[in-house]
C-alpha positions as CSV (number, residue, x, y, z in Angstrom):
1,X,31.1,28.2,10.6
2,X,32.3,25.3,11.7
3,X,35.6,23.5,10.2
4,X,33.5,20.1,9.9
5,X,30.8,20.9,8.0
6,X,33.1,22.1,5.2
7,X,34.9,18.7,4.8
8,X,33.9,15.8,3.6
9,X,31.9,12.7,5.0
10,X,34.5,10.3,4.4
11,X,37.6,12.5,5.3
12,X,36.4,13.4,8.4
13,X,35.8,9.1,9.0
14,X,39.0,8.8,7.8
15,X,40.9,11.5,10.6
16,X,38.8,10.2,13.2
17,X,39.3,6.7,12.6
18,X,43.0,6.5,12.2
19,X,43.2,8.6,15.3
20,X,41.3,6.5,17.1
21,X,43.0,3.5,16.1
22,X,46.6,4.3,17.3
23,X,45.1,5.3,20.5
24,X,43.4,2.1,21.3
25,X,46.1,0.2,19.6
26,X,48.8,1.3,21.9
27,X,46.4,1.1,24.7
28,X,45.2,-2.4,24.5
29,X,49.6,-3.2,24.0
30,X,50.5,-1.7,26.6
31,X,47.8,-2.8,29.4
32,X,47.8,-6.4,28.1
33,X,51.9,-5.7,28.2
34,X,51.0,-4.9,31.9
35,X,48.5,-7.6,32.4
36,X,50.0,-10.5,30.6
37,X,53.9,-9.7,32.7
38,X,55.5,-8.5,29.7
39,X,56.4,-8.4,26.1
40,X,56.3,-12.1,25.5
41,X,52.9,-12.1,27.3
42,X,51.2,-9.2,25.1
43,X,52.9,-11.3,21.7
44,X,51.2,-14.7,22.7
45,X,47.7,-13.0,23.5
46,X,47.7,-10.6,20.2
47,X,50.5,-11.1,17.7
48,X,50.5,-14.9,17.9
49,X,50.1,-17.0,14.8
50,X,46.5,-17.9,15.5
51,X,45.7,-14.8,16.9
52,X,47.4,-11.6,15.0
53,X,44.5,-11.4,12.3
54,X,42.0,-11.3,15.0
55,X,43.6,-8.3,16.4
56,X,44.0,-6.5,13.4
57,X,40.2,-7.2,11.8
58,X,38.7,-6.1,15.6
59,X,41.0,-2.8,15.3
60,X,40.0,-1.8,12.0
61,X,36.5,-2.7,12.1
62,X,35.9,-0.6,15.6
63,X,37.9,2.0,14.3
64,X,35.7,2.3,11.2
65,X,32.5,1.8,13.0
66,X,34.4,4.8,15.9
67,X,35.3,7.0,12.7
68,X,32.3,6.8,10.8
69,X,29.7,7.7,14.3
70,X,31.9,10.5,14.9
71,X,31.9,12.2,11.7
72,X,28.1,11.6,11.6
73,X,27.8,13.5,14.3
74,X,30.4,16.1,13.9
75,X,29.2,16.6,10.4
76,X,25.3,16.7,10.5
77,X,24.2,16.8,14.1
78,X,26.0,19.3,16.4
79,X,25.5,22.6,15.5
């Protein structure tokens, strides 16, 4: 049987959620720490003072939307 279908809904958004979110988090640093020519770049375009809660609301809310798809389908479509 498979591991996923023995946890819960909401755990299983939970794991794949937070997982995702570090990923994408350090991703979207480090290219825009690439992009921008540095740290002081990547700080004004994410971690500003206008612009910090913008970041983090987009984050969690993909990461939620990321979590809850994928334990949808781990949990009630693949077999």
């Amino acid at each position: 049987m498979d591991a996923y279908k023995n946890q819960s809904f909401l755990k299983l958004t939970i794991r794949f959620g937070f997982m995702f979110l570090v990923v994408v988090t350090i991703l979207k640093i480090v290219i825009s720490t690439v992009k921008n020519g540095g740290i002081s770049g990547m700080t004004d375009e994410y971690f500003g003072v206008n612009t910090w809660q913008q970041f983090v609301k987009i984050q969690l809310v993909i990461s939620a939307i990321y979590g809850a798809f994928m334990a949808g389908y781990y949990k009630f479509i693949k077999k």
